[in-house]
KOLSEDREN-705979 format. One line per field, with one value per residue (C-alpha): residue in one letter; chain; x negated, y negated, z; residue number from 1. Coordinates in steps of 0.5 Angstrom, whole numbers, plus 500, padded with zeros to 3 digits. Example, Ala and Ser with C-alpha at 12.3 -4.5 7.8 and 13.67 -1.06 7.14 Angstrom:
<sites>
resn: c(A, S)
chain: c(A, A)
x: c(475, 473)
y: c(509, 502)
z: c(516, 514)
resi: c(1, 2)
</sites>
This chain:
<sites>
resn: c(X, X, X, X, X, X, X, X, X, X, X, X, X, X, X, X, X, X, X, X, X, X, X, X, X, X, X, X, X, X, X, X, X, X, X, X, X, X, X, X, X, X, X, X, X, X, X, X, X, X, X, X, X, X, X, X, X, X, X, X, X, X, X, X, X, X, X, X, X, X, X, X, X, X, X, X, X, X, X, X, X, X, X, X, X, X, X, X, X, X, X, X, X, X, X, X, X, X, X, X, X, X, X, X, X, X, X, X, X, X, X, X, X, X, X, X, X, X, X, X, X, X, X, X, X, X, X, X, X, X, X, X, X, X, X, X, X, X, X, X, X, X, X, X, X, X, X, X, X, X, X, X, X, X, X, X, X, X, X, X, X, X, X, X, X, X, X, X, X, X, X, X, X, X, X, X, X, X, X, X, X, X, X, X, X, X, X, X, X, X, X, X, X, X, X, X, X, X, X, X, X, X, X, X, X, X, X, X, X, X, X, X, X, X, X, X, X, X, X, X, X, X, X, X, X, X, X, X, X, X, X, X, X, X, X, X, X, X, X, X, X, X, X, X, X, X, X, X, X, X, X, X, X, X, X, X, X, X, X, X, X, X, X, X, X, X, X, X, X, X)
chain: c(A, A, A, A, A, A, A, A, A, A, A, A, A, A, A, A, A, A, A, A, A, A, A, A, A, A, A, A, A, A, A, A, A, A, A, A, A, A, A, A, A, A, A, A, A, A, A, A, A, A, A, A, A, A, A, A, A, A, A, A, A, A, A, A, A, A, A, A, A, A, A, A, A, A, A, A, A, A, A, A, A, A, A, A, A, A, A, A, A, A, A, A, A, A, A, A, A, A, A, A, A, A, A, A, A, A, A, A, A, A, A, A, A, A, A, A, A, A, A, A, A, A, A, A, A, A, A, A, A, A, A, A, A, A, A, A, A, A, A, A, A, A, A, A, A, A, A, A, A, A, A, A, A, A, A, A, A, A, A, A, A, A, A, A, A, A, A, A, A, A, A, A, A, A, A, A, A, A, A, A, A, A, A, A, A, A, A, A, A, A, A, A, A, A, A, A, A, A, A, A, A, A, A, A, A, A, A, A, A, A, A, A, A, A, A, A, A, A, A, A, A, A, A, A, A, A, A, A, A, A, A, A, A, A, A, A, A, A, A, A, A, A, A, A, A, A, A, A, A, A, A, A, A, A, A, A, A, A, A, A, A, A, A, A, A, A, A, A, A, A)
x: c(701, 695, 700, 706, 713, 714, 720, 724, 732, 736, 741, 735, 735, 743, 744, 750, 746, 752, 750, 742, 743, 748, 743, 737, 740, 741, 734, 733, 736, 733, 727, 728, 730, 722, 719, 723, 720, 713, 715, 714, 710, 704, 703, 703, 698, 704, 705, 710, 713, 713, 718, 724, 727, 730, 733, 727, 731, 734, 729, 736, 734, 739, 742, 743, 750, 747, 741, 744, 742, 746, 752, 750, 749, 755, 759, 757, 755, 747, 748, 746, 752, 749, 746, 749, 743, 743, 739, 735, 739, 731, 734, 739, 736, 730, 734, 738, 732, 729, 735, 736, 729, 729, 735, 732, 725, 730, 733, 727, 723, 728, 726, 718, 712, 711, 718, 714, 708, 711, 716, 710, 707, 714, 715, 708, 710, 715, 711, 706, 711, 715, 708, 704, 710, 711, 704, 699, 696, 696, 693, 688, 690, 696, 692, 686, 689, 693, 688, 686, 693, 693, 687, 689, 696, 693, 689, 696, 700, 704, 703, 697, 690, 684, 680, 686, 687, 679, 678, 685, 682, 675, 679, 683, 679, 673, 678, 681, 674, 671, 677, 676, 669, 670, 675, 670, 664, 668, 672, 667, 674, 677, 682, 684, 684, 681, 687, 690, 684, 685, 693, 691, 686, 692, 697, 691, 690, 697, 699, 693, 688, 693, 697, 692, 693, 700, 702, 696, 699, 706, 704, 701, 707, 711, 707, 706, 713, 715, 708, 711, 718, 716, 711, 717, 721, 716, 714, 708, 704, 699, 697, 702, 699, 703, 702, 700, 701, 709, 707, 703, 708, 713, 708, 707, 715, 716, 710, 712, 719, 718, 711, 710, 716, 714, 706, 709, 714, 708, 703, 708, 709, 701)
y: c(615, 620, 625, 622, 625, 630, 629, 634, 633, 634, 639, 643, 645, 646, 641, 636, 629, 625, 630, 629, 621, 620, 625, 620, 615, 617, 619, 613, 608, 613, 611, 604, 604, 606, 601, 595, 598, 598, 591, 588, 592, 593, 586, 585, 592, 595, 603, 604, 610, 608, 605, 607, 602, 596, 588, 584, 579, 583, 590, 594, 601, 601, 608, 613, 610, 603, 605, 608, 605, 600, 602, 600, 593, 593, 594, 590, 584, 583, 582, 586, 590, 588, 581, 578, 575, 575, 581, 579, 580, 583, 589, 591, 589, 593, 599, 598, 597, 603, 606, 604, 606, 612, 614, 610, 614, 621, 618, 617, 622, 628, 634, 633, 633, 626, 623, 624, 622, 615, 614, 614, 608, 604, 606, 603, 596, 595, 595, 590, 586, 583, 583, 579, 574, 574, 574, 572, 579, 586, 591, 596, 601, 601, 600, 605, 610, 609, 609, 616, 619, 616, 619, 626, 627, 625, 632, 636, 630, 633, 625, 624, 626, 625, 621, 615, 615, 614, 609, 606, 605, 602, 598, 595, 594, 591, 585, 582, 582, 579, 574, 573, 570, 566, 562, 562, 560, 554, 552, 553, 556, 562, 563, 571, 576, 582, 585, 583, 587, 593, 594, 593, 599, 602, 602, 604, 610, 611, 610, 610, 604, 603, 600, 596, 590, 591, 590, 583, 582, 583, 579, 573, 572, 571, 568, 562, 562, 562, 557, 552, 552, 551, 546, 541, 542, 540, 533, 537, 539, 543, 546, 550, 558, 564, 570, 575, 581, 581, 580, 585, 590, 587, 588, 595, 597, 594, 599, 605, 604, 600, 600, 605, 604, 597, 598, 603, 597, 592, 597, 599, 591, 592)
z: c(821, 819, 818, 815, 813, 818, 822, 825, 824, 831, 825, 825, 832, 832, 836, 836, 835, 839, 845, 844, 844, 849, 854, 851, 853, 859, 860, 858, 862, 869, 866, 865, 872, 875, 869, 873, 879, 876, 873, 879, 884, 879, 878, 887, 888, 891, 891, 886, 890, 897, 900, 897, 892, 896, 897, 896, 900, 907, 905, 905, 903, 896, 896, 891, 889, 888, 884, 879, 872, 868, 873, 879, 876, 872, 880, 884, 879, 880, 887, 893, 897, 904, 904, 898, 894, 887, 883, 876, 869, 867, 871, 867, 860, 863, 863, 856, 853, 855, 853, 847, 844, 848, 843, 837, 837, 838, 832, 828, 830, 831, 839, 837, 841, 837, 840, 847, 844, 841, 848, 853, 848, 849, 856, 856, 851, 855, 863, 859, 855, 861, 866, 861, 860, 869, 870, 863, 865, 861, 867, 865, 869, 863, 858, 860, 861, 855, 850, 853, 854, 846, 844, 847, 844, 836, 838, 838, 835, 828, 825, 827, 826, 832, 827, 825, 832, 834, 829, 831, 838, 836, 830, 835, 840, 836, 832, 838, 841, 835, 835, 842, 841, 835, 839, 845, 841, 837, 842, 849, 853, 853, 848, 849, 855, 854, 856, 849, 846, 850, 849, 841, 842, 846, 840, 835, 839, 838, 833, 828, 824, 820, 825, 828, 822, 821, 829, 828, 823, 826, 832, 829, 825, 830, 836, 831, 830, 837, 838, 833, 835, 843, 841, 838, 844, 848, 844, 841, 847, 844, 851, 851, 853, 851, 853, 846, 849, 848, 840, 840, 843, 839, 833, 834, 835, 828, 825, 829, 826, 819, 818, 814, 809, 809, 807, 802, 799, 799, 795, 791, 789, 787)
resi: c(1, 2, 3, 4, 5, 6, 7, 8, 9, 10, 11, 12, 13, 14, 15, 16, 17, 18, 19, 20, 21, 22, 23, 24, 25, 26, 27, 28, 29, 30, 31, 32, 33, 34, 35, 36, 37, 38, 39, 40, 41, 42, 43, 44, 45, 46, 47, 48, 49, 50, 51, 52, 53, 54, 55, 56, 57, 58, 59, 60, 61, 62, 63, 64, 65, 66, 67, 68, 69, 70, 71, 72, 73, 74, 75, 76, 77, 78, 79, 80, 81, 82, 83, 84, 85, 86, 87, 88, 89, 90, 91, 92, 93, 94, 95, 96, 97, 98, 99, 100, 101, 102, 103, 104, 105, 106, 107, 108, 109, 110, 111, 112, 113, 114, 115, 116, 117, 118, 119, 120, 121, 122, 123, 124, 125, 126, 127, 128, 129, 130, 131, 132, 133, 134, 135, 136, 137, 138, 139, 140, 141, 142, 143, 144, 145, 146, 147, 148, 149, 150, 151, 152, 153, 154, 155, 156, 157, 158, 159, 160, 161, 162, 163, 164, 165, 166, 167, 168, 169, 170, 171, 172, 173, 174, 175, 176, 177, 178, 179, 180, 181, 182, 183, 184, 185, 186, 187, 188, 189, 190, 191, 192, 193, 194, 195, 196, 197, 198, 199, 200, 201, 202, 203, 204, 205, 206, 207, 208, 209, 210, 211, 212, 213, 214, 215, 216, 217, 218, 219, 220, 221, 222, 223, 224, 225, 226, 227, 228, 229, 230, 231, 232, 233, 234, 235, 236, 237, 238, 239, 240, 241, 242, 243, 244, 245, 246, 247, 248, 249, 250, 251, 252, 253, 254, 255, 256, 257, 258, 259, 260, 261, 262, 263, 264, 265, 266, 267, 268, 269, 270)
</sites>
């Protein structure tokens, strides 16, 4: 990803890794937890600190013991303790998630600035994933800042160098946007949202340029699989309008945790 083989493993720093996964994925789910909130409240406008989490259906204020990650939902089985109503499974997935990819780049990566670096880009994929797929709409106040916080970290990133990253953001940017306007020109509608080229300027600043063919790649493969499969069970309806973002992201966590072993077993073949 610009600088690439650094990894520093968990045995170098002395520390036990079921410890260090078990402590992430702690960390993870906690997280996991404020990304619902940011979920369903960006999308609305709402403050994502103010008020407290609470029902949506009889605004109870949830206490601490009913808030904690995963267990909370696990006890009172997805229901609220006070009125009874029934609390979306996307909860739990959420935080699970979160979870599982905070332990994943831990993993992979090892303590590292770039840990940090590749989990706010996650933590990020994942708010976008789940709005794009509830609202067909990627927030720039994710993506913007995204692209800069990007940016920022390749100045001091251990993999990866200002220059990928810069040309991440503009190769990114610039092939969704051209894409964007060849369906428009020929077709007379809009065919892609300006947030899609935007969160691939997101995950260019990220992760580098060479991410931003794979992720596309990635993304376009899978989008078409999963158009396909709804087109045959909706009797052909070619109308349907799937939401690209959650490929993008999808594509982009393939790259950040196989792409580059898997561009260097392609160019091998060549």
């Amino acid at each position: 990803m610009g600088k690439r083989g650094y990894r520093l493993p968990l045995v170098a720093v002395g520390i036990s890794p079921i410890v260090v996964a078990i402590f992430t994925f702690l960390v993870g789910a906690a997280i996991g937890s404020f990304l619902n909130v940011c979920i369903y409240r960006l999308p609305l406008q709402e403050s994502i600190v103010f008020p407290a989490s609470h029902c949506r259906s009889c605004s109870t204020p949830l206490p601490w013991y009913d808030n904690l990650p995963l267990l909370s939902y696990l006890f009172l089985r997805g229901h609220c303790r006070s009125c009874g109503a029934s609390f979306s499974p996307r909860y739990f997935l959420v935080e699970f998630l979160t979870a599982l990819l905070a332990v994943g780049l831990v993993w992979q990566f090892g303590l590292t600035i770039a840990t940090v670096n590749y989990f706010i880009l996650v933590a990020a994929l994942i708010v976008i994933t789940f709005i794009d797929l509830d609202h067909q709409l990627i927030p720039d106040v994710i993506s913007l800042p995204g692209i800069v916080i990007g940016f920022l970290f390749s100045l001091i990133s251990p993999t990866l160098t200002w220059r990928s990253s810069l040309t991440g953001v503009a190769v990114g940017g610039g092939i969704l946007l051209a894409v964007a306007e060849g369906y428009r020109l020929l077709t007379g509608r809009e065919g892609m949202g300006g947030g899609d080229v935007k969160l691939l300027a997101m995950i260019g600043a990220f992760l580098g340029w060479r991410a931003v063919p794979f992720t596309l790649f990635a993304a376009s493969l899978v989008g078409s699989v999963v158009g396909i499969a709804l087109m045959v069970r909706k009797q052909g309806n070619t109308q349907l309008a799937l939401p690209f973002g959650p490929f993008l992201a999808f594509g982009a966590l393939c790259y950040l945790f196989f792409g580059e072993q898997l561009i260097d077993w392609y160019l091998s073949l060549l």
